[in-house]
KOLLO-764303 format. One record per residue (C-alpha): residue in three letters; x, y, z. Coordinates in Angstrom, 3 decimals. Example, Ala and Ser with C-alpha at 12.3 -4.5 7.8 and 13.67 -1.06 7.14 Angstrom:
! KOLLO-764303
  donu        c1        c2        c3
   ALA    12.300    -4.500     7.800
   SER    13.670    -1.060     7.140
This chain:
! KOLLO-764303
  donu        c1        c2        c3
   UNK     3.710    18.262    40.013
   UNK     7.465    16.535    39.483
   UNK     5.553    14.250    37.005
   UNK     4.127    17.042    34.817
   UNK     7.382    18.657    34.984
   UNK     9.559    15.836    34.128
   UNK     7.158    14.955    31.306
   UNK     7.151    18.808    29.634
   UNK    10.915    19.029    30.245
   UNK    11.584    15.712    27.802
   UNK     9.160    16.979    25.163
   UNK    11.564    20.190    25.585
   UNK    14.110    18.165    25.374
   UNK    12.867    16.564    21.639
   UNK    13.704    19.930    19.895
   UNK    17.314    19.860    19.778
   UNK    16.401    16.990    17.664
   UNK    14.529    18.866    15.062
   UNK    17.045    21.662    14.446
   UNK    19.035    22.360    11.928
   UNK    17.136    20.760     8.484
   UNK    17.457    22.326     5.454
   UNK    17.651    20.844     1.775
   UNK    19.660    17.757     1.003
   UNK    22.791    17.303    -1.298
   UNK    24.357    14.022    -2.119
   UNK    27.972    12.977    -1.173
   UNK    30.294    10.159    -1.462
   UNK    32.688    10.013     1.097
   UNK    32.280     9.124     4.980
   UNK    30.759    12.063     7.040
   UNK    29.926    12.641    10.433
   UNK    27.657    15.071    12.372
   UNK    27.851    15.492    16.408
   UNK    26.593    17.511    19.228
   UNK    27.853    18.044    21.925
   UNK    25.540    19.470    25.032
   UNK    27.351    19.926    28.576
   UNK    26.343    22.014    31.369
   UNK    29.281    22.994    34.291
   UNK    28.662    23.142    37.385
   UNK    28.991    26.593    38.684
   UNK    28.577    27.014    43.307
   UNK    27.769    30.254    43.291
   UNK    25.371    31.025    40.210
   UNK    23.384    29.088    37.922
   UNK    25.510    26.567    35.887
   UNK    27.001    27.407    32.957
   UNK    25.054    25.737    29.202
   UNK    26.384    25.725    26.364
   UNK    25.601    23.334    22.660
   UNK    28.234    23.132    20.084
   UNK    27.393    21.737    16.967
   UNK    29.825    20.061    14.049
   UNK    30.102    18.832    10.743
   UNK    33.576    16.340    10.408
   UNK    36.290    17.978    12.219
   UNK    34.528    21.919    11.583
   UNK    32.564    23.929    14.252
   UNK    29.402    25.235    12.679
   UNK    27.586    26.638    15.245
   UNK    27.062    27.198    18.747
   UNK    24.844    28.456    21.972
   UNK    25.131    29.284    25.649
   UNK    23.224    30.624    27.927
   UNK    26.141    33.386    28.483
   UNK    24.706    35.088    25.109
   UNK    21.523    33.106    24.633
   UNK    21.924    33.401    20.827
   UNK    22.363    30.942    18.466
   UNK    25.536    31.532    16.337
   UNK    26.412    29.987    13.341
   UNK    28.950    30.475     9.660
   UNK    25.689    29.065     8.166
   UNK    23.311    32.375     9.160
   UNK    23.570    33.889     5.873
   UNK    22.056    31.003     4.016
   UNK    18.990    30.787     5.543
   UNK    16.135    33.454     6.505
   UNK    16.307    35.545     9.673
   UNK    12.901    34.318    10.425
   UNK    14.012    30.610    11.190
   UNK    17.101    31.928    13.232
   UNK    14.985    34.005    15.508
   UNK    12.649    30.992    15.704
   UNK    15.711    28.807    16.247
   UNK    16.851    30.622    19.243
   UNK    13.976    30.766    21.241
   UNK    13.622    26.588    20.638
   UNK    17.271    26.414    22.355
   UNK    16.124    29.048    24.842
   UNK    13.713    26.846    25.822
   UNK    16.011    23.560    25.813
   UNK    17.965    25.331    28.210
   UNK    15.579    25.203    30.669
   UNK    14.469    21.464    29.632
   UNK    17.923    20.137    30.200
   UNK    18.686    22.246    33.761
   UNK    15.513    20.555    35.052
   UNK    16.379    17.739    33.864
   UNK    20.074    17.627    35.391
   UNK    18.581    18.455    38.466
   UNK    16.121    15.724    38.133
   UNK    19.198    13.196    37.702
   UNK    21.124    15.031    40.667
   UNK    18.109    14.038    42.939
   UNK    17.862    10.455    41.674
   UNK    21.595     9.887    42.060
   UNK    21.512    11.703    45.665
   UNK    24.431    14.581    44.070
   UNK    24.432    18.402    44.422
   UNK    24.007    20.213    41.205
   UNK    27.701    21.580    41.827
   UNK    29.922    18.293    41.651
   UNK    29.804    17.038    38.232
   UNK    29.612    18.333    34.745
   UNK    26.366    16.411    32.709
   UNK    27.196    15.846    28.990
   UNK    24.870    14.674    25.971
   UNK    26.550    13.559    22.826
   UNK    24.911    12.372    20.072
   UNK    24.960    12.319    16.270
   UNK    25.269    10.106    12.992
   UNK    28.018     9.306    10.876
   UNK    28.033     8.064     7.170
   UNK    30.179     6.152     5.340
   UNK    31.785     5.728     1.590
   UNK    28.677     3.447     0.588
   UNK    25.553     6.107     2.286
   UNK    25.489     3.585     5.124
   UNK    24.193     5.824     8.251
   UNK    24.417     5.055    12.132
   UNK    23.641     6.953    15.040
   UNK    24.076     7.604    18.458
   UNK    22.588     9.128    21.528
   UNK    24.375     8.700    24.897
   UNK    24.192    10.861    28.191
   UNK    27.000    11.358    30.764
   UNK    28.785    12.934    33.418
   UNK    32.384    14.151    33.869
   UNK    33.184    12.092    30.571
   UNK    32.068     8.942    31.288
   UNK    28.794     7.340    30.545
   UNK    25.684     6.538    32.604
   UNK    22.999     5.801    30.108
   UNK    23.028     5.092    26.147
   UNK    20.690     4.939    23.697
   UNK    20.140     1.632    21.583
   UNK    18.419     3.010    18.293
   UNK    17.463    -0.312    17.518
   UNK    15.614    -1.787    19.848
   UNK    14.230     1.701    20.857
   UNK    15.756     1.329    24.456
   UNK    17.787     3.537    27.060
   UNK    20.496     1.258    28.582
   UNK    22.249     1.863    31.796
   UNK    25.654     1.745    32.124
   UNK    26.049     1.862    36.107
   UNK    23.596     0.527    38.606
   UNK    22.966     3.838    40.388
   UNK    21.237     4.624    36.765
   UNK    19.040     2.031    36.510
   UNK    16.532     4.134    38.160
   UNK    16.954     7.006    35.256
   UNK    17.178     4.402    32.306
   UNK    13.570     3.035    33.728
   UNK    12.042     6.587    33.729
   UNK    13.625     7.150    29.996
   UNK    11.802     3.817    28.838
   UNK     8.315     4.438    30.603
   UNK     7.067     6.682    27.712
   UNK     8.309     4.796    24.397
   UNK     7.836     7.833    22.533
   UNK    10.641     9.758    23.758
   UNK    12.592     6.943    22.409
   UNK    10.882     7.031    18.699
   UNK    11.749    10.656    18.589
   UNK    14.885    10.206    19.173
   UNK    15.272     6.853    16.887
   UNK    13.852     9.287    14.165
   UNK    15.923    12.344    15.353
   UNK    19.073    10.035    14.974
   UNK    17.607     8.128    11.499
   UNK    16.155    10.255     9.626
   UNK    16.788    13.845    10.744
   UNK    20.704    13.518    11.622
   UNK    21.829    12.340     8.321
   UNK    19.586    14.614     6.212
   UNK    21.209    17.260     8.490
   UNK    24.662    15.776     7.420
   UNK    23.807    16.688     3.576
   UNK    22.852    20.331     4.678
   UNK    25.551    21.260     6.412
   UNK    27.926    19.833     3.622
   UNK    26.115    21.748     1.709
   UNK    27.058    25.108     3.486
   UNK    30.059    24.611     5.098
   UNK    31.707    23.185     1.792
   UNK    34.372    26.017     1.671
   UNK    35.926    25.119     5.521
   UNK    35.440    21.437     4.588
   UNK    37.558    22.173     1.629
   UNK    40.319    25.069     2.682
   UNK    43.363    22.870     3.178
   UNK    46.639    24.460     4.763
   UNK    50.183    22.901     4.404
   UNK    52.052    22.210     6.976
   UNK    55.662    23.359     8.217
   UNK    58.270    20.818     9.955
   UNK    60.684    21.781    12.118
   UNK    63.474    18.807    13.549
   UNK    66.171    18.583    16.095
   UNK    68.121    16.743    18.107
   UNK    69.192    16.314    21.737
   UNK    71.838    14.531    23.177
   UNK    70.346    12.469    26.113
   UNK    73.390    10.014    26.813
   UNK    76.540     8.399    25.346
   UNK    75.424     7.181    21.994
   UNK    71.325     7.755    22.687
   UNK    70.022    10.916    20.935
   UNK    66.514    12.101    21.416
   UNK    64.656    13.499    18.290
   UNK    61.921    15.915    17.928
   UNK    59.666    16.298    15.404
   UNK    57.131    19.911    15.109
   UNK    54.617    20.144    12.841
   UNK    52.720    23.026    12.977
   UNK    50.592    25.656    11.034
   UNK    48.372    22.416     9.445
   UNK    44.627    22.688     8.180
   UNK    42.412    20.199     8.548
   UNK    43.090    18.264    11.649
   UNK    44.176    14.831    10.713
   UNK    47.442    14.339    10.083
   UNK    50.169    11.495    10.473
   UNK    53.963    12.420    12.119
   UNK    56.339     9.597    12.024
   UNK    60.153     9.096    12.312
   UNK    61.977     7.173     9.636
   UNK    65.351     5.636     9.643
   UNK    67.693     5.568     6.375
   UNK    64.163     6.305     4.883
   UNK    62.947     3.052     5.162
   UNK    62.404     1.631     8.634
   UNK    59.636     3.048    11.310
   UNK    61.043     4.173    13.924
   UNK    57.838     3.715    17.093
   UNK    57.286     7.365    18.868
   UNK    57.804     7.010    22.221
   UNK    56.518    10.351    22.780
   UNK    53.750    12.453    21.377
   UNK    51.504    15.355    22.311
   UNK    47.826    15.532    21.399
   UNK    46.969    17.465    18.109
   UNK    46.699    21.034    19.567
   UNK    44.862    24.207    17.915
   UNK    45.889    27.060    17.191
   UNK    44.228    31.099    17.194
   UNK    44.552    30.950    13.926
   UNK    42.481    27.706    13.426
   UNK    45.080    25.570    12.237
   UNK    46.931    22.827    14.227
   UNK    50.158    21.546    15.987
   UNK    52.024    18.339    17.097
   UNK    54.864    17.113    18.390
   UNK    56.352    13.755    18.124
   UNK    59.810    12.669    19.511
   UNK    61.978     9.310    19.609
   UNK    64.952     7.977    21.128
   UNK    67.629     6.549    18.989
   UNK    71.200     5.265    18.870
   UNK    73.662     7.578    17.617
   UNK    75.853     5.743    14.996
   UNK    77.616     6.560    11.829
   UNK    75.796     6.408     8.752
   UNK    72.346     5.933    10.311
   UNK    69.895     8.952     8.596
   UNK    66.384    10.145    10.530
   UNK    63.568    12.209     8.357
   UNK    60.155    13.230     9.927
   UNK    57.744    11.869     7.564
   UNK    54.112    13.637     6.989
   UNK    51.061    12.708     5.609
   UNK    48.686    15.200     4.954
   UNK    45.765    16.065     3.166
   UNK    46.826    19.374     1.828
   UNK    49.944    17.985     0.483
   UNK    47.662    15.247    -2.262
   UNK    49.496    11.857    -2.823
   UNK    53.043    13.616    -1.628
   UNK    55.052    12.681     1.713
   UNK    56.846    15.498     3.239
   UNK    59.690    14.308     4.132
   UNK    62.304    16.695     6.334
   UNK    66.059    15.047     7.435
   UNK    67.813    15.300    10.961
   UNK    71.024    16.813     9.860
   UNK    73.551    16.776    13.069
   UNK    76.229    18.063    11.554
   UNK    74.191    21.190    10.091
   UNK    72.680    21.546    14.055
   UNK    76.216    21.502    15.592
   UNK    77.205    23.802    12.815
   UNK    74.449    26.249    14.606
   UNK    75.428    25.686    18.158
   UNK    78.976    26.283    17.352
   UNK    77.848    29.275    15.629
   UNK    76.375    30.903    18.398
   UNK    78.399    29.424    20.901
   UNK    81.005    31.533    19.670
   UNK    78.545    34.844    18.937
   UNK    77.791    34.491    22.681
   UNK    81.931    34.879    23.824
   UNK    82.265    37.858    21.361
   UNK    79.082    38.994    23.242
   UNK    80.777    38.113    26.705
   UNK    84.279    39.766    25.512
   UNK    82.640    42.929    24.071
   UNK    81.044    43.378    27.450
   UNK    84.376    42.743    29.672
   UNK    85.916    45.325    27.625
   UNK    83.290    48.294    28.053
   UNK    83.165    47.691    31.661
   UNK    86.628    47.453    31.883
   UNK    86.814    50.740    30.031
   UNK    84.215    52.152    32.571
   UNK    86.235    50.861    35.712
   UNK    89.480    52.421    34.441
   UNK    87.311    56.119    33.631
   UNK    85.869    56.075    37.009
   UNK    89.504    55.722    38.823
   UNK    91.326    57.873    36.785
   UNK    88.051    60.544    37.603
């Protein structure tokens, strides 16, 4: 009975390949297309699915089993028909791919609630319509079996998963489906959703740049560099001495959303704090064409500001002494 089950579960499984395939459009520039499958581990109730699905660096669409719909910016270019047809394939994955962790959890001796299981896969294309794809399976981010396309073959990458890989290669056509599935349908998928999701592909918001400085030792300053309110993700933050020379970042956070969609990062430096020595943030980014933005460090200008509200703060202080004063001296004489 495990057999029948294990077999049905990876035909299940096949349909996540087919999704998604509407008409093609051509394009010259390098492309990619992922998905991204995990399920969480959840001790008290049943764990917690989800599918999230992307073109580049933009979220098209997305299911969990919180909603069990399939949502998507693409819905109002295709039918309702093939939506509603759409969701009930992913319904159905669902319960492919918990069997199937469960099936993994008993070969590898684990509980369903100590790791989270991840599938990734997807094709990329480059400037010259070259495709490649992938297919790899994992859990709590690191891999235990990929997929080699090319020789149709499931690989492990521990030796606990040996055991999995062999059950993956019995049947060699779950491996052609998924060597077509990566081939053929992935990068025809790539065209479609280009096709449709052409206006986020294409919004492009500038970013601002704040600096500043602070003073971490005699003659060492530490620099700081925020760029923020940027659309699309990739961007490149660098510090630059009298314009010319790099200056390496010894500090820098990860590129970090925002609610509003756009993006944020930080990068910082140390430097030595001498007399006629200039620092700029430089930034490259596509919104801003074949132009640097380029935004100087001005010390002078930032003590300027301290000094300025240094001294708003003692008028502050002062203003305060002298009301309760006032009070003190109204409360004796009543």
């Amino acid at each position: 009975m495990k057999t029948i089950l294990t077999r049905t579960m990876f035909w299940r499984l096949q349909i996540f390949q087919a999704c998604f395939l509407f008409l093609p459009t051509v394009y010259a520039e390098s492309h990619s297309h992922r998905r991204y499958l995990s399920i969480i581990p959840n001790p008290i109730g049943s764990p917690a699915y989800s599918i999230k699905v992307y073109i580049d660096h933009v979220e098209l669409a997305s299911y969990s089993d919180e909603t069990r719909i399939f949502q998507s910016s693409l819905k109002g270019n295709v039918n309702a028909e093939y939506w509603i047809d759409l969701t009930l394939n992913l319904q159905n994955a669902e319960l492919a791919h918990k069997h199937h962790v469960k099936f993994v959890n008993s070969v590898l001796n684990q509980t369903h609630g100590e790791n989270v299981y991840q599938q990734m896969s997807g094709c990329t294309m480059d400037g010259d319509g070259k495709y490649d794809g992938y297919l790899k399976f994992a859990q709590n981010g690191k891999d235990f079996i990929v997929f080699d396309k090319d020789q149709i073959l499931y690989i492990p990458m521990t030796f606990q998963t040996q055991v999995i890989a062999q059950h993956y290669n019995k049947n060699t056509a779950y491996g052609s489906r998924n060597k077509y599935g990566l081939e053929i349908l992935c990068t025809e998928q790539i065209h479609s959703y280009l096709k449709y999701a052409s206006f986020e592909l294409e919004k492009k918001v500038p970013p601002e740049v704040k600096v500043w400085g602070h003073l971490q030792s005699d003659g060492v300053t530490r620099l700081y560099c925020l760029v923020y309110g940027f659309y699309p993700r990739p961007v490149d933050v660098k510090w630059m001495r009298n314009g010319t020379d790099h200056v390496p970042s010894d500090e820098m956070t990860p590129i970090l959303p925002h609610p509003d969609g756009t993006y944020q990062i930080r990068v910082s430096v140390e430097v030595p704090t001498r007399k006629g020595d200039t620092y700029s943030c430089h930034v490259d980014h596509s919104s801003l064409g074949n132009e640097t933005l380029n935004v100087k460090w001005e010390p002078k200008k930032e003590r300027m500001q301290f000094v300025a509200v240094a001294v708003a703060v003692v008028f502050i202080l002062i203003g305060l002494g002298i009301l309760i004063y006032k009070f003190r001296l109204q409360t004796t004489e009543d």
